[in-house]
Structure formats: structure tokens, C-alpha cells
N, C-alpha and C positions, 0 to 999 in steps of 0.2 A: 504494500500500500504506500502510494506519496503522499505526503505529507506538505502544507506549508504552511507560513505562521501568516494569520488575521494582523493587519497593522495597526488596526484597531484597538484590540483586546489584547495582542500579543503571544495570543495562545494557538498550536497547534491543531489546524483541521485536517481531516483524509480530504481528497481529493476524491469526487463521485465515481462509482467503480465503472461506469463507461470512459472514464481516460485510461483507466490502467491498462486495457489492451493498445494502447497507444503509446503513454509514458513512459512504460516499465522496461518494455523491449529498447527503448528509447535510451531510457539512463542505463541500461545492460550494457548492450550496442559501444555503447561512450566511453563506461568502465574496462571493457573488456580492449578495446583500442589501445585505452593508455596504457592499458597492464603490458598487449602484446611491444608498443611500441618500445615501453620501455624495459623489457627484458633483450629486445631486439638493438637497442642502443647500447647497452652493459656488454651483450655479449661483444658488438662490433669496439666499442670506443673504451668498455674498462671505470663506465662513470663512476661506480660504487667504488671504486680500487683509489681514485682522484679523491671524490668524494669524504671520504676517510682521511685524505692525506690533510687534507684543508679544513676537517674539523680536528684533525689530532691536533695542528699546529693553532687555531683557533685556542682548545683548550690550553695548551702550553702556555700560550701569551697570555691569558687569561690567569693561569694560575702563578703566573711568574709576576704577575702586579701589572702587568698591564696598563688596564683600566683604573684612571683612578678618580 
């Protein structure tokens, strides 16, 4: 079921079940895109391997006082 929030009241409605044969495949569709593209980018480019390098050194700087 989708979901989206009333801007009114700020609360959470379902969306009427004649969108979900629409939406659902919809946001599937979309999620499933990004997942393959970005398994398909890691294996070609190594992002996660990068990725790692530039938060380990993030952290370093961080805990070496950095930031002050």
C-alpha cells in the first residue's frame, strides 16, 4: 500500500486501492533500476572500495580534531 502524508493534518493516508495497480509496479520498477544500476556501477568502477577510502579518511580527520 502507498502511503502519503495530508499537509493539512500531517498524518499518513493509503492511497485508494485502484492506484496500486499503477503505483506499486511503479515504485518496484524504480527501486529495482537503482538497485541493478548500482550493483552494475560497483562491479564496473569499485564505488564501495572508493567509497570506504573517503569515509575512513573523513573519520580520521574527524577524530584527529579536525573540526573545531
Amino acid at each position: 500500500m502507498v502511503m502519503f502524508t495530508n499537509s493539512s493534518t500531517g498524518k499518513l493516508k493509503k492511497l485508494p486501492p485502484r492506484y496500486n495497480a499503477i503505483i506499486m509496479p511503479l515504485v518496484l520498477s524504480i527501486l529495482m533500476s537503482c538497485i541493478v544500476s548500482g550493483i552494475s556501477t560497483h562491479d564496473q568502477h569499485g564505488i564501495l572500495h572508493s567509497l570506504l577510502r573517503v569515509l575512513d579518511g573523513c573519520l580520521a580527520y574527524l577524530l584527529a580534531g579536525g573540526v573545531s
